[in-house]
N, C-alpha and C positions, 0 to 999 in steps of 0.2 A: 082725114078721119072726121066723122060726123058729131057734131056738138052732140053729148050726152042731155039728155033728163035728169033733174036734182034727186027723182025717184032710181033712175039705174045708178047714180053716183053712191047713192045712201044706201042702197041694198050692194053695192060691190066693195063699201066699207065695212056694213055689217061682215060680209063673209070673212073678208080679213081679218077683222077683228077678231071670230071664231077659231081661223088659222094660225094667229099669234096667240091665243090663250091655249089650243092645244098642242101647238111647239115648248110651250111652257111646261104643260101637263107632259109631255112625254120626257124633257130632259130630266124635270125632276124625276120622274118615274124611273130614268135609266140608273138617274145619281143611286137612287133607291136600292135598287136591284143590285148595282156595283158595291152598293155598301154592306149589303149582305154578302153576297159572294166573296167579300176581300174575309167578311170578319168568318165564314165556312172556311175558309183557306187554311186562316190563322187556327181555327181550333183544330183542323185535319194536322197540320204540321205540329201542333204541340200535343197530340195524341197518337201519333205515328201513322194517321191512318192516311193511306192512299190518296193522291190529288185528284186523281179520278175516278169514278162512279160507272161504270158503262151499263149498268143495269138504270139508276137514275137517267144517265144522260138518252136512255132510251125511249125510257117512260115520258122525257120532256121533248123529244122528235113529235113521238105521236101525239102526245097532249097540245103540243103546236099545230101541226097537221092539222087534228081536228078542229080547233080554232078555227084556220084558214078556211078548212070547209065549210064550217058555221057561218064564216060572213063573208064568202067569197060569193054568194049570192047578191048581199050586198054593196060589195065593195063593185061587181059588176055592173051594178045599177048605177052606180054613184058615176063610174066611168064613161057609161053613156052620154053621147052631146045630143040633144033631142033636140 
């Protein structure tokens, strides 16, 4: 392997850097989202209503979807090795 530059070293810790603060930003984001979803459970069960939504779980396929299409533009740039 060829000795790096202190300049490629410092910009290939920047990136990391960037990739451990948004592993951060996503677990918490998941914990988030799980912590809602537990406390919808809990009020569906003590309301007698239905555990599932299939009208809901519709409307958030395509609401996903569309996401995907929004940045799948550029999620393929990103994928690029130029």
């Amino acid at each position: 392997m060829t000795k790096l530059s202190q300049s490629v070293l410092d910009i290939l810790h920047d990136h990391r850097e960037s990739i451990d603060r948004l592993d951060a930003i996503l677990v918490y984001t998941l914990s988030e989202r799980f912590r809602h979803t537990k406390a919808i459970g809990k009020l569906k069960a003590r309301n007698d209503l239905p555990p599932s939504d299939p009208d809901r779980e519709s409307y958030q396929i395509s609401r996903l979807e569309d996401c995907l299409l929004y940045t799948s533009d550029a999620a393929d740039d990103s994928l690029r090795v130029d």
